[in-house]
N, C-alpha and C positions, 0 to 999 in steps of 0.2 A: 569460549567456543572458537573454535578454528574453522576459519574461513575458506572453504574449496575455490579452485580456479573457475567453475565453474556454477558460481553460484551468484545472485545478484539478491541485491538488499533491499528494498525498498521501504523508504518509512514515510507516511500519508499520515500526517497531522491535520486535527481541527474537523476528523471527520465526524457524520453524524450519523445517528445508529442507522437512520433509514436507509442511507449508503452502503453501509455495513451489510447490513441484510440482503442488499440486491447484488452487492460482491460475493458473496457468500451464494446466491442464484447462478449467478453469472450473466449479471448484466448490470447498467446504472454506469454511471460517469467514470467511477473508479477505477472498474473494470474497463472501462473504454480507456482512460489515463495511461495504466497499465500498459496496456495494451501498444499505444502511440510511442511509448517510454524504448520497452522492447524492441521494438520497430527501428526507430532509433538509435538503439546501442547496435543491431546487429547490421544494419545498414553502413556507419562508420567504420565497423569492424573493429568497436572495442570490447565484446562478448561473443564465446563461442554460441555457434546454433545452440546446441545441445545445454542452456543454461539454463539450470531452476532456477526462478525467482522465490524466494523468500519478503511476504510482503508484513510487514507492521503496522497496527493500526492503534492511534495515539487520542485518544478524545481527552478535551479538559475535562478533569474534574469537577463536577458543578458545586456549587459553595452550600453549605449545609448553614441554612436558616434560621436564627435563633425565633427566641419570642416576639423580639421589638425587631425581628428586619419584615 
């Protein structure tokens, strides 16, 4: 996948679905993260205004249980 100049990555590890679901609302901590992130990039003037974010969301795996655990 090729990367546009105006496009920004974001990848938010170790989240948890409840986050997830309020991101996807548009509201909750992630969204407010986000938000602080952007703020920040365009204040320094290392992203244009006009930048989609592109956000990824990374949860561990949970470990699948045998008999004896």
């Amino acid at each position: 996948m090729k990367q546009k100049t105006n496009t920004i990555i974001l990848q938010m590890n170790g989240t948890k679905s409840k986050d997830i679901r309020n991101l996807r609302k548009g509201q909750g901590k992630i969204f407010k993260n986000i938000g602080k992130i952007l703020e920040q990039l365009k204040a320094t003037g290392k992203t244009p205004e006009d930048a989609q974010p592109i956000i990824i969301m990374v949860r561990k795996k949970s470990k699948s249980k045998g008999i004896f655990d």
